[in-house]
C-alpha positions as CSV (number, residue, x, y, z in Angstrom):
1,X,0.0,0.0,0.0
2,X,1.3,3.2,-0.9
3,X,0.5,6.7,0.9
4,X,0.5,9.9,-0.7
5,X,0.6,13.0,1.2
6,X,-0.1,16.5,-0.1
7,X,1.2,19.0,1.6
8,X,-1.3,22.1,2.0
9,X,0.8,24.8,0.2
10,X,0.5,22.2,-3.0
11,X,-3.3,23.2,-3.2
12,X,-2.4,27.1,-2.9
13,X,-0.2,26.3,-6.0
14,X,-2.0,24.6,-7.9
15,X,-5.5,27.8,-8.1
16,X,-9.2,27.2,-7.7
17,X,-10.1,23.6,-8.1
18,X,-13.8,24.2,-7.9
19,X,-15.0,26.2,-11.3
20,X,-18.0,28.8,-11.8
21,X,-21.2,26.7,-12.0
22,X,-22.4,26.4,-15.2
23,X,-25.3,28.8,-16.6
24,X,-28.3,27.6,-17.0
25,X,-28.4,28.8,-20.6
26,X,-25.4,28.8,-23.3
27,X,-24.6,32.7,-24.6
28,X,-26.4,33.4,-27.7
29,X,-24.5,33.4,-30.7
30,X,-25.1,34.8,-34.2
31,X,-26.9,32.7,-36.8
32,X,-24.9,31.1,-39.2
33,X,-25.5,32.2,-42.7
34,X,-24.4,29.5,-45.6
35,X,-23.6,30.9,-48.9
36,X,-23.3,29.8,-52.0
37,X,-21.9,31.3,-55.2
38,X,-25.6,31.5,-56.8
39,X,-27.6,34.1,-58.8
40,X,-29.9,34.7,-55.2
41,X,-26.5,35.3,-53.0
42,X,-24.9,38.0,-56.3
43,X,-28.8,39.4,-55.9
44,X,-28.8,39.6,-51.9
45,X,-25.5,41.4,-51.9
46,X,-26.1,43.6,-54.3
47,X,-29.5,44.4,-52.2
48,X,-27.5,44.9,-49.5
49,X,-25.0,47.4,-50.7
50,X,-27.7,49.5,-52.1
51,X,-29.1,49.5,-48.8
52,X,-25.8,51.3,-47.6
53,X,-25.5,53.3,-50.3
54,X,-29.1,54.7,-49.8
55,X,-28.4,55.7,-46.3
56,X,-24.9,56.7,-46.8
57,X,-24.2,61.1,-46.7
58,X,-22.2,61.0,-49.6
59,X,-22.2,59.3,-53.2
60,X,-20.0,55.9,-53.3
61,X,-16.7,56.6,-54.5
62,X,-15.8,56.4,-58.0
63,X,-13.7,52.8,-57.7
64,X,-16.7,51.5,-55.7
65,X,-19.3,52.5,-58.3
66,X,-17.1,51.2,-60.8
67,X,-16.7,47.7,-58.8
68,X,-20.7,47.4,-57.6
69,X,-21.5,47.7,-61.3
70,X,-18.6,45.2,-62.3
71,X,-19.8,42.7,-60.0
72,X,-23.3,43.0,-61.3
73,X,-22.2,42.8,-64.5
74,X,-20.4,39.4,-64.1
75,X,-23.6,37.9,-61.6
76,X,-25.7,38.9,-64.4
77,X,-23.6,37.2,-66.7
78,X,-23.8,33.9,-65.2
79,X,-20.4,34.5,-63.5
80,X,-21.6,34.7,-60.1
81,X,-18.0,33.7,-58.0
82,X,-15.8,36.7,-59.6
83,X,-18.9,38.7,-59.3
84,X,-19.3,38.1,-55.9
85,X,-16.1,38.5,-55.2
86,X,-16.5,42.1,-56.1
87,X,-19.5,42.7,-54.5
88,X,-17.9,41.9,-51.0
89,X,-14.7,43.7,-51.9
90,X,-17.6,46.7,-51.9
91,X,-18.9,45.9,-48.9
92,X,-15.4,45.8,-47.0
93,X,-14.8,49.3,-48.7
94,X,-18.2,50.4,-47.7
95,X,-17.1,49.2,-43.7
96,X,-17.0,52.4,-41.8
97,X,-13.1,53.1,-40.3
98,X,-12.2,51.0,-37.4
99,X,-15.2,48.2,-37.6
C-alpha cells in the first residue's frame, strides 16, 4: 500500500479547483449564414450594398461604383464567384473606419 501526502501549500499552488457553476443557458450566438456562389447570393449582396449606399451622406466613390457595377455585371452574366467577389470587396470598402 502506498501513501500519498499533499502538503497544504500544494493546493495554494496549484488555483481554484472548484470552477463557476455552469449557466443555466449557453450565450447566444449569431446565426450562421451559408452561402453559395448563386444568382440569389450575387442578388442579396447587391441588395444589401444599395441599402448602404441609400443611407450613406455622400455618393460611393468612383472605384466603388465602378466595382458594384462590375460585379453585377459578371452575376448577371452567369459568373456569379468573380462577381461576388467584387461585391464583398464593396462591402469591405463600404465598412465604416475602425469596424
Amino acid at each position: 500500500m502506498v501513501l500519498c501526502f499533499v502538503l497544504p501549500w500544494a493546493f495554494a499552488m496549484a488555483g481554484p479547483l472548484i470552477s463557476a457553476p455552469a449557466t443555466a443557458e449557453p450565450p447566444e450566438e449569431p446565426a450562421l449564414t451559408v452561402t453559395t456562389d448563386t444568382a440569389e447570393y450575387c442578388k442579396a449582396l447587391s441588395q444589401r450594398i444599395a441599402g448602404i449606399i441609400s443611407g450613406a451622406a455622400e455618393p460611393p466613390s468612383e472605384e466603388v461604383s465602378h466595382l458594384l457595377a462590375e460585379g453585377q455585371r459578371l452575376c448577371d452574366d452567369g459568373r456569379p464567384r468573380p462577381g461576388i467577389a467584387r461585391l464583398r470587396r464593396v462591402l469591405l470598402m463600404l465598412r465604416p473606419p475602425g469596424e
